[in-house]
N, C-alpha and C positions, 0 to 999 in steps of 0.2 A: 201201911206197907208202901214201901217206894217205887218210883221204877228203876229196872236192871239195867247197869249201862253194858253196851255191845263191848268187846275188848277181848286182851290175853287174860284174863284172872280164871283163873284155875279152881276158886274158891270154891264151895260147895253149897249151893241157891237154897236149899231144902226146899224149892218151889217146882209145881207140876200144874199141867193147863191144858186147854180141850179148846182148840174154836167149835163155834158153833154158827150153823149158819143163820141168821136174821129173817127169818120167819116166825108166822103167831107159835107156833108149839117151843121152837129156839128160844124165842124171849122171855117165855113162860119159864123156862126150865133153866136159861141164865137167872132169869129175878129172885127163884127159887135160890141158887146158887149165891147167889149177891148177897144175899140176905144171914148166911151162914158168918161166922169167926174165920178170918181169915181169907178171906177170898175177894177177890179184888175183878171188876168188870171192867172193858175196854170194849167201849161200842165202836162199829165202824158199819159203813152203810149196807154190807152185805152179810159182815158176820159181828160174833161177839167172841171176844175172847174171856174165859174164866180161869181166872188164875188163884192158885189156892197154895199155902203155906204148908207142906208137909202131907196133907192129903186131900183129895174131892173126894166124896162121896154121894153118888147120883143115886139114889134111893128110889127104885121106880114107885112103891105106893105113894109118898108122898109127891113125887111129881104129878102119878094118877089123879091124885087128890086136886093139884091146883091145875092141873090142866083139864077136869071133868073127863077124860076120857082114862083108856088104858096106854102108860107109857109103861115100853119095856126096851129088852136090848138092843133090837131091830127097830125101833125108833130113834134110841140113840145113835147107831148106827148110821140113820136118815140122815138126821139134821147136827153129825159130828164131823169134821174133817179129820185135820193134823192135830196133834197131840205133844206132849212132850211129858216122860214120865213112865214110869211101868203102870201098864191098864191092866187091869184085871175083872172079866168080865165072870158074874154068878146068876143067879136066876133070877135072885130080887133085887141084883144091884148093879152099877161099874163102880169100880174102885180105882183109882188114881193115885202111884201114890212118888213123893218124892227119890225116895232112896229103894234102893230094891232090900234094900236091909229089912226097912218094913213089910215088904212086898213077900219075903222070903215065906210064909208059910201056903201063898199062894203060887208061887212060879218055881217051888220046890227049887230054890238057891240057897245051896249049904252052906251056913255061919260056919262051920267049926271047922278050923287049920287041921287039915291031914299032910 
C-alpha cells in the first residue's frame, strides 16, 4: 500500500483509519491491527495511525485476547482520537469502514434510487 498524496484529486481512496493514542493498550491494539491484510501502521511519538484498505475491524475479543484484559467500546473510545471513514459502533465490535455503501446496513443509507 502506498502513501496518499495531499492534492485536488477527487478519486475515490477505498481507505479508512483511526489514530490511536501511543500508549501500552494503543500499541497492542495497533500491532493487533498491523498484522491484518491490508492495513498499513504509521507510528509517531504520541499516536499511531492505522490505516486499513476498505474496512477495520476492531474485534474486542480478540483484542481481549492479546491485551490479557477486557477491551471494549469504551476503551476504544479511550485510546481513539480522529478517524476518517463511516464508524460503526456494536457490542462486540467497531467497524470502520471505507464507503458508506458498505456501511449501508448499519447507518440505515438507502441504495435504491427513489
Amino acid at each position: 500500500m502506498s502513501s496518499m498524496q495531499f492534492g485536488s484529486s477527487t478519486e475515490f481512496s477505498n481507505m479508512c483509519g483511526v489514530t490511536l493514542m501511543n500508549t501500552p493498550i494503543g500499541r497492542v491494539v495497533a500491532e493487533v491491527m498491523g498484522a491484518k491484510d491490508g492495513v498499513e501502521l504509521t507510528e509517531y511519538p504520541s499516536m499511531i495511525r492505522v490505516d486499513g484498505l476498505r474496512l477495520l475491524d476492531f474485534d474486542y475479543a480478540e483484542l481481549s485476547d492479546a491485551l490479557g484484559e477486557e477491551f471494549d467500546g469504551s476503551t476504544f473510545e479511550e485510546i481513539s482520537s480522529t478517524h476518517y471513514g463511516r464508524m460503526v459502533h456494536l457490542d462486540e465490535k467497531t467497524l470502520l469502514f471505507a464507503s458508506p455503501e458498505d456501511a449501508a446496513e448499519y447507518i440505515g443509507f438507502d441504495l435504491t434510487v427513489h
